[in-house]
Structures are given as structure tokens and as C-alpha cells.
N, C-alpha and C positions, 0 to 999 in steps of 0.2 A: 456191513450191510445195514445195521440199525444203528452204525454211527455212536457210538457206546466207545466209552474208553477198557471197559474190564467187565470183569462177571460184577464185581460186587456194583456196578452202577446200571448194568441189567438187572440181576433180582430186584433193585430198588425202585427199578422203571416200570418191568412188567414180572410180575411176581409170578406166573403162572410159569415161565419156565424152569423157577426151581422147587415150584412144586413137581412140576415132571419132571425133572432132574433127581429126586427123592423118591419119587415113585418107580415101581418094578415098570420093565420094560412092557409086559403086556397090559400094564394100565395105563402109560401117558396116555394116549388117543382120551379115554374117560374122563381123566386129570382134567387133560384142554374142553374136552364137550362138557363137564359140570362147570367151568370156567367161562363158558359163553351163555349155558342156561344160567346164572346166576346174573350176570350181564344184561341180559334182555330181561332179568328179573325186576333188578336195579331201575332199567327204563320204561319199566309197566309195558314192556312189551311181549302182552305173554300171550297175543294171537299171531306173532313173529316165530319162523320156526328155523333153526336152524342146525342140521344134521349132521354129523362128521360121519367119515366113511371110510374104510384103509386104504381105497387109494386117494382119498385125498388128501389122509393124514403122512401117508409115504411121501405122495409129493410136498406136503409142509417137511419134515423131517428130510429130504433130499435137500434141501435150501437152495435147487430152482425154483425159487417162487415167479417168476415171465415163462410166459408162453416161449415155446420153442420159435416160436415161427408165428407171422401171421397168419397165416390157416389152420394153427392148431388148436382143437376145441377142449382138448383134458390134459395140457400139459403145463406146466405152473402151479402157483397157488395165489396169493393174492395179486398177483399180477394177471390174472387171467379170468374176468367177471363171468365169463359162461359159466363158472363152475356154482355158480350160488344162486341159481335157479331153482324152479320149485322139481319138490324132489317127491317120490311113492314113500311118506315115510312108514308107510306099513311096512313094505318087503325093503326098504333098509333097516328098520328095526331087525327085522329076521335075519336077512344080512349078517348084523353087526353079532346075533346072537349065537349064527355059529360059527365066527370065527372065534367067538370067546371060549365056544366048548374047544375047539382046536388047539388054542392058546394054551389052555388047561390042562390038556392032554385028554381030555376025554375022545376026542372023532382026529380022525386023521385027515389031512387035505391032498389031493393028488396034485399033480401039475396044472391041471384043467382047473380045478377048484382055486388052487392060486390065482390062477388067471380071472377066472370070471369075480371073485374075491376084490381085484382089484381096479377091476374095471368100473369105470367111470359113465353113468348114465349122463347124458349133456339135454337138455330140455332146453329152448329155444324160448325166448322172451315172446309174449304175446305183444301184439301193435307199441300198446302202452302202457307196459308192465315195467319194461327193464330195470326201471328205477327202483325194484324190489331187489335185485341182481343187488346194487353199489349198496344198500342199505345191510344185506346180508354183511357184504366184506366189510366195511365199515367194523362192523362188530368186532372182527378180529384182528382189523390193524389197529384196532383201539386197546386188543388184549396185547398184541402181538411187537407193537412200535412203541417207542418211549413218546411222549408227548412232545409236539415241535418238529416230529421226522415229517421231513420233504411228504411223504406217500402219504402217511394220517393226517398233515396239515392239507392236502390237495383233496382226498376224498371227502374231507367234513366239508371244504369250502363247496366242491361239487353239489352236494347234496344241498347244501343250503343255496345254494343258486338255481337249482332244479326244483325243491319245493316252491320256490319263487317260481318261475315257467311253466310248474306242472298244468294251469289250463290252457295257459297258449301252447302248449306242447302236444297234448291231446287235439288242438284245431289243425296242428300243422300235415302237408301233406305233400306227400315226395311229390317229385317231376313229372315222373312216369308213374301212372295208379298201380301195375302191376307189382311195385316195389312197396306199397305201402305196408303191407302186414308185416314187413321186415324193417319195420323203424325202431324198432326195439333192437335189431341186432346193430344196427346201424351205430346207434348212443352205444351198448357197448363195446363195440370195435373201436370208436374212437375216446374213449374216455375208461378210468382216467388216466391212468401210467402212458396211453401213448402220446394223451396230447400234451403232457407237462414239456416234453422236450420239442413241441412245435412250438411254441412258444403265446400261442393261442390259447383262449380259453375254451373249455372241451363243448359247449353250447353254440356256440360260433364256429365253432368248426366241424362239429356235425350238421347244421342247418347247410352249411356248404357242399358237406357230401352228399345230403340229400337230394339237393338241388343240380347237383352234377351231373353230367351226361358221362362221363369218363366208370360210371359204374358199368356200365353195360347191357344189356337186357338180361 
């Protein structure tokens, strides 16, 4: 999947996984979220927020990282840009802090607690936001892919071709006015893991679906 001959040319690519590899099982999730605020530390991006959550960290650790299907909103991980949406980081902070008591042994979780524990809130790009979506995951194929991987080399190219388009992007405006507030969803449904294998580039080929009648009302 990262294209890697062996561990020892992983740890040398992306060091964070032997740091969680080192670390006790109830702190990798920590391990990787001190390894992305350091990250956005790195790029003075420190009004950039980015939250890990157990189930998103489940689905990283499951190594489905593609969406199941195209209609599915919380299944993958960096193959799947709805997940890196703006998030309540207050009641995920709280979230995160009792499953830690859980962890610990201090609180017990039922089955319902499991469940909603792992449940995945999906927040929907505003008109002209989604580009905050690719910026999030960027972060962590950066932690996550050795430098040169097909998916890191396609999201940086993305984004730097997007902050090129960001004003004409903002003027652009679907077929049908009713579709408009969904052009955010629109750029990430099509970009970037699905369009690498159209063969298009994901700018071009979302101006196309916009334009399309085959969406539907």
C-alpha cells in the first residue's frame, strides 16, 4: 500500500509509525495526533486544526483507508475527504477524554458507548470551503506516505493547482442554481483519489460535473 520494500525503509520514510509501534496500544491515536500538531507546528499553521477521533483512528488502523462505496460518508480514511471537515472540537475533546478514562480502567463502556464512541460526525463543506477538506488530509499523507507515493504526490499537486483557481473558483457557478451550495461536495466527490484513475485532472473534471445535467435534480 505505501509501496515500501520492508519496515526498516518505512521507519526511515515516515517515522511516526514506529513511534506507535513503541508506544502501548492505548496511546498510538496520541503518538499520531502529537505527530500532526507538530506538523502544522512546522508550517505555522497553528489557526489549522486538526482532530483525531477513535473512529477515525479505527478506520486508519483497519488499513481500509477508500471509501466503501461511493455514497459512503464515514468509511475510509484518507481516501475519503468528508472525513476532515470542520469538526465540535470541544465535545471531541470530551470525546477523546473519556474514552481515555475507559482505556485506563477507570469508567466502563457499554455497547452503546462503543458505538456512539465510534461514531463518526460528517459535516458537509460550505459552498467554498472544501478546500479546507484536501488541506486537512494532505497533513497526514504527508505523515503517513513516504515522499513520491502516487496519493502524496497527487494531493500536493491538487492543492497547488486549487490555490491557483481559488478566485475563479469562488465566481464559478453550477447549471442549476439549486445545486450551488453543494459545490463543495461536488470538488470532493471528485477529487483526489477518484480522479487520478480518470485519467483527468480533478479541476477539469469537476467543472464538468457541475455543468452536467446527468446529476439530477
Amino acid at each position: 500500500m505505501l509501496r515500501l520494500r520492508n519496515e526498516a525503509d518505512l521507519v526511515a520514510a515516515c517515522p511516526v509509525y514506529k513511534a506507535m509501534a513503541l508506544a502501548q496500544e492505548k496511546f498510538c491515536m496520541g503518538v499520531l495526533q502529537d505527530a500532526v500538531d507538530t506538523k502544522l507546528i512546522e508550517r505555522s499553521k497553528r489557526h489549522t486544526h486538526i482532530l483525531l477521533s477513535p473512529g477515525l483512528f479505527k478506520n486508519f488502523t483497519s488499513l481500509r483507508w477508500h471509501r466503501t462505496s461511493e455514497d459512503s460518508l464515514s468509511s475510509g480514511f484518507l481516501g475519503n475527504l468528508y472525513l476532515w471537515g470542520d469538526t465540535d472540537e470541544d465535545a471531541q475533546h470530551t470525546l477523546n477524554q473519556e474514552v481515555e478514562l475507559v482505556r485506563e480502567g477507570e469508567s466502563a463502556a457499554t455497547r452503546a458507548d462503543a458505538k456512539e464512541i465510534l461514531k463518526l460526525e460528517i459535516n458537509l463543506p460550505q459552498e467554498n470551503k472544501s478546500i479546507k477538506n484536501v488541506r486537512r488530509a494532505e497533513v497526514l499523507y504527508d505523515l503517513l506516505c513516504p515522499n513520491g507515493h502516487p496519493a502524496l504526490t497527487f494531493v500536493q499537486e491538487h492543492l497547488q493547482l486549487f490555490e491557483d483557481f481559488q478566485e475563479k473558483w469562488e465566481s464559478v457557478e453550477t447549471e442549476d442554481p439549486r445545486k450551488q451550495p453543494a459545490k463543495g461536495v461536488y470538488h470532493l466527490q471528485t477529487s483526489p483519489c477518484t480522479c487520478r484513475a480518470t485519467g483527468r485532472s480533478s479541476l477539469s473534471l469537476l467543472l464538468l460535473l457541475i455543468a452536467s445535467p446527468i446529476l439530477g435534480p
